[in-house]
N, C-alpha and C positions, 0 to 999 in steps of 0.2 A: 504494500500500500504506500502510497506517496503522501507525504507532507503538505498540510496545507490546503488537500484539498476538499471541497465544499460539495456536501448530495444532498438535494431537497427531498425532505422527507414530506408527505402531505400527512397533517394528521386531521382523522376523520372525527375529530369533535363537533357539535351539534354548529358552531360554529364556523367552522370548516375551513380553518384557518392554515395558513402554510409556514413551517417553521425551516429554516436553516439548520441542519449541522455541521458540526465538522467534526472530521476523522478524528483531529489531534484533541476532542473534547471525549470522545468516545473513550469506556473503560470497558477492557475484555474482562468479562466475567462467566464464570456457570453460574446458568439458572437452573436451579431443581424446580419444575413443575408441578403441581399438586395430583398430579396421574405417576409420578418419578422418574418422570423424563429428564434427563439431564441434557443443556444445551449451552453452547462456548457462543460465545460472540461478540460483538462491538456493542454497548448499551449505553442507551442516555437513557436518565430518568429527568424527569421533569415535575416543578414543582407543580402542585393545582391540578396535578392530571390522575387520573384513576389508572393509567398505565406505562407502559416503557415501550423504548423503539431499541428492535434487538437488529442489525446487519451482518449478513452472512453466517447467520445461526446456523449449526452444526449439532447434530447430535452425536454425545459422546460414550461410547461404548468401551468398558472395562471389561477386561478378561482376567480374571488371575486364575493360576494354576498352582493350587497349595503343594499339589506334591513337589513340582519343579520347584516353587517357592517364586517365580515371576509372573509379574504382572505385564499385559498389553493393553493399548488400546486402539481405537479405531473411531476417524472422525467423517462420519455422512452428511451429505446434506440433509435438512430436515421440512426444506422449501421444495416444492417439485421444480423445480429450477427449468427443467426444459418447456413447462409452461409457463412458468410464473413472469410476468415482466418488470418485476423486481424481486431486490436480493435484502429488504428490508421487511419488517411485519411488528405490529404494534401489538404487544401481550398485555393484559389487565393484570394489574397488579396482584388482584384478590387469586390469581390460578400461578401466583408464586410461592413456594413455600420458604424459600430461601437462596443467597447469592452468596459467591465469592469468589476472590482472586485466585489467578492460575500462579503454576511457575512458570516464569523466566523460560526454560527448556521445551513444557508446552505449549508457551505462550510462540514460540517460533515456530513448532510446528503445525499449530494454526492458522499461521499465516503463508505457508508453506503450501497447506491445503487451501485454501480461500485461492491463490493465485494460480494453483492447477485448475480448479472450477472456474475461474473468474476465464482463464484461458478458455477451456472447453468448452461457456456459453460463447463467447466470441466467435467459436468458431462455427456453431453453433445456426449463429445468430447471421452470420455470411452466409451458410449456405440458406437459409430459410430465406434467405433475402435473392440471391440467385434466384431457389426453385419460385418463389414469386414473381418474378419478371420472369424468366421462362414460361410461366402460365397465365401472364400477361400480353407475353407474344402467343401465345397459344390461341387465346382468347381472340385477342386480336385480330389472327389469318383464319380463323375460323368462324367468323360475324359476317355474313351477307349483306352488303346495301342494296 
């Protein structure tokens, strides 16, 4: 992620107001969900609001193996991402049970993840853009006047 830079979030308040973030305000944290989902992200919370804006939310899955005595884990997206036409989503507070800081060594491999996904919709996102104009020309040679 780069420094400084700015994504409008729209939040869907009765008002319906548009707020500004920035990256460099954003804190990764897990959030434990009141179902026990656990998910890493970039999060702002905002005062006066009933909820938070989570970006490129990840679900994080732990493996430990007692006999070996080590633990894994593993970070999926938690967004359908190849519909979705954004990588942010606003949680209500009341369906939190609780937040905290990662390490430092997570905390990169997070971001490690976010920029393979953030690659793969791009690429993604080109072809869908291609096979649209291809069936624009489709459309096109195939319309009688």
């Amino acid at each position: 992620m780069t420094k400084n830079t700015k994504k409008t979030v729209e939040e869907t308040t009765n008002d319906s107001e548009e707020k500004i973030v920035d990256f460099d305000d954003a804190v990764v944290k897990i959030i434990r969900l009141n179902n026990g989902i656990d998910i890493v992200g970039m999060c702002w919370f905002f005062d006066n609001r009933d909820y938070m804006v989570i970006g490129h939310p990840l679900v994080v899955n732990i493996v430990r193996d007692y006999d070996e005595e080590t633990t894994s884990f593993n970070l999926i997206p938690w967004l359908p991402l190849e519909i979705s036409a954004e990588s942010f989503v606003e949680i209500k507070l009341n369906n939190i049970v609780t937040s905290f800081f990662i390490k430092d060594r997570f905390l990169e491999q997070y971001f490690e993840v976010v920029d393979k996904i953030m690659n793969v919709m791009k690429e993604l996102d080109e072809e869908d853009d291609e096979d649209s104009s291809e069936d624009d020309d489709m459309n096109y040679k195939g319309t009688k006047h």
